[in-house]
C-alpha positions in Angstrom: 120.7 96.3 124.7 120.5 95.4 121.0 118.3 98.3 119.2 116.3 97.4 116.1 117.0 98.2 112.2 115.3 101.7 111.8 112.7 101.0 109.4 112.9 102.8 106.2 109.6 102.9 103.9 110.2 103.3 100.0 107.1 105.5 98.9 105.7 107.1 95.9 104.0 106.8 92.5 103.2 103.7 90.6 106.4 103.1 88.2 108.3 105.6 89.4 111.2 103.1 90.3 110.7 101.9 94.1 111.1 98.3 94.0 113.9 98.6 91.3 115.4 101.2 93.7 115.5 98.5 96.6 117.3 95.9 94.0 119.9 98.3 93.3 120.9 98.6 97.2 119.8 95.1 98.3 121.4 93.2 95.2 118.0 91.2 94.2 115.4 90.8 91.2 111.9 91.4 93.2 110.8 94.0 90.6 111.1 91.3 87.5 108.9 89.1 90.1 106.2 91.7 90.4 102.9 91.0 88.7 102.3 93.0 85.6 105.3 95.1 86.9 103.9 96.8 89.7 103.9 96.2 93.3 100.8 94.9 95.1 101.4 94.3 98.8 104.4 96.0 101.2 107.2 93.8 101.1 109.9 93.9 103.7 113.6 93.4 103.1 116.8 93.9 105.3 119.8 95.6 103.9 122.7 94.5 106.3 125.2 97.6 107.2 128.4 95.9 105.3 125.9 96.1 102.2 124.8 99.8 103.0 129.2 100.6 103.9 130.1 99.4 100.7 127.4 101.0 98.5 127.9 104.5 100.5 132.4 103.8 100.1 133.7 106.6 101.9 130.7 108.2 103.0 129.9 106.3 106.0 132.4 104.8 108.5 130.9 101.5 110.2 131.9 103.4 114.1 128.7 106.0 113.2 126.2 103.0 113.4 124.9 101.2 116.3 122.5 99.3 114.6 123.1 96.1 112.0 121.7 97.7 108.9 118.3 99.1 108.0 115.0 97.4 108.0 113.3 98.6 103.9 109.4 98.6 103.4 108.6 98.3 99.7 105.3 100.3 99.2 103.3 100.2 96.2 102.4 103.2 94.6 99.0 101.9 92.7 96.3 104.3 93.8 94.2 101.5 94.7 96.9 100.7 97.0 96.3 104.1 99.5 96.0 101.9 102.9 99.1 100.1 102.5 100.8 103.8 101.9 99.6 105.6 104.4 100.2 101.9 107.3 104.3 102.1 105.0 104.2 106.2 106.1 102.8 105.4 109.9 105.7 102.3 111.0 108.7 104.1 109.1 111.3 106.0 111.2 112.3 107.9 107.8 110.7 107.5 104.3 112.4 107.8 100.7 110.2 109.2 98.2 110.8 108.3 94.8 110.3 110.5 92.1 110.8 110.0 88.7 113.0 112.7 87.2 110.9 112.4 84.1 107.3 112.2 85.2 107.7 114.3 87.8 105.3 114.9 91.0 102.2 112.6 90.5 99.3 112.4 92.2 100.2 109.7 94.4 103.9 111.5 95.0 101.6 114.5 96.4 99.5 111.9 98.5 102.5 110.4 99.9 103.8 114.0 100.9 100.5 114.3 102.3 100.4 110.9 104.8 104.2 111.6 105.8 103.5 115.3 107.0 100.2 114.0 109.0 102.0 111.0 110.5 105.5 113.7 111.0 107.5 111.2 109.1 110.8 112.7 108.4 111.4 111.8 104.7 113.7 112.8 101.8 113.6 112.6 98.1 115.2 110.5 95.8 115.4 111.9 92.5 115.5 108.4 90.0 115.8 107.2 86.8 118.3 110.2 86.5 120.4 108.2 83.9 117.4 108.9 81.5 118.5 112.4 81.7 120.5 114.1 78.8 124.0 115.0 79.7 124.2 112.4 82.2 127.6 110.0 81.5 126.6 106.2 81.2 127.5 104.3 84.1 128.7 100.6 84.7 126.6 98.5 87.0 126.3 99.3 90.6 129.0 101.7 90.9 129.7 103.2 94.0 127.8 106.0 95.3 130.7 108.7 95.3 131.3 107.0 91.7 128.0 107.5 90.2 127.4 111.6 91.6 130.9 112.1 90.3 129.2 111.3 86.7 126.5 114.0 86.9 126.5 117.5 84.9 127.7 120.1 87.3 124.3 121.3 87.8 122.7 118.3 88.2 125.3 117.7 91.6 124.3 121.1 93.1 121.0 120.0 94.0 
C-alpha cells in the first residue's frame, strides 16, 4: 500500500514570509508571481523527499521515510482571507507557522494559533527572516540546513 504525502499547511500573517519560505525549500519563484505581493488563494506544491534529504544533509536518512516527500499548502495570511486559513488548518497533518522575527505575533499569527488548537493540528513555529537580525553571519544562497544554524549567535541556536 502506497500512503499519501502528509500534507503540510504554511500559515500565518500577511508578509510574514510564507510563500517565500516554500521557494526556499521547493526551489521556485511563486512569491514574485503573487499579485501586489501577497497571496490570495491556497496554492498546493509537492516537495519530493530527495529535495527535502538534501536541504535537511545529515539530518534525515531517506530509510526513516515511507512516504515520497511532503504534500505543502501555501495559505495566505490576508485577514480577509480567514476561510481559506482555517480549511489550510482543518486538511493539514502538521502546520508551520511563520513568524516574522521582526514583526512578531500578529493578529492573524494569534488567529492561526487559534484554528490549529480547535482543529488539534499539531504545528510548530518557524521563526523567519532571522537573517534581518543583528549578529547574524550573512549566508550564501540555499545553504544547507546544518550550514545555516551553524551561522547563528550562540543564543539565537538555543532556542
Amino acid at each position: 500500500m502506497t500512503l499519501r504525502q502528509p500534507i503540510v499547511s504554511l500559515m500565518g500573517h500577511v508578509d510574514h514570509g510564507k510563500t517565500t519560505l516554500l521557494d526556499r525549500i521547493a526551489g521556485s519563484a511563486r512569491a514574485s508571481r503573487e499579485a501586489g505581493g501577497i497571496t490570495q488563494h491556497i496554492g498546493a506544491m509537492e516537495v519530493p523527499l530527495a529535495v527535502l534529504l538534501r536541504i535537511c544533509q545529515g539530518l534525515l536518512r531517506a530509510d526513516q521515510f515511507t512516504v515520497p516527500g511532503l504534500l505543502f499548502i501555501d495559505t495566505p495570511g490576508h485577514r480577509s482571507f480567514v476561510t481559506m486559513r482555517r480549511r489550510g488548518g482543518a486538511l493539514a497533518d502538521l502546520a508551520v507557522v511563520v513568524v516574522d522575527v521582526g514583526e512578531g505575533v500578529m493578529p492573524q499569527t494569534r488567529e492561526v494559533l487559534q484554528i490549529l488548537r480547535h482543529e488539534k493540528t499539531p504545528f510548530v513555529v518557524a521563526a523567519n527572516k532571522i537573517d534581518a537580525v543583528p549578529g547574524v553571519k550573512n549566508l550564501s544562497p540555499r545553504p544547507p540546513l546544518p550550514t545555516a544554524l551553524a551561522a547563528l549567535p550562540a543564543e539565537a541556536r538555543k532556542l
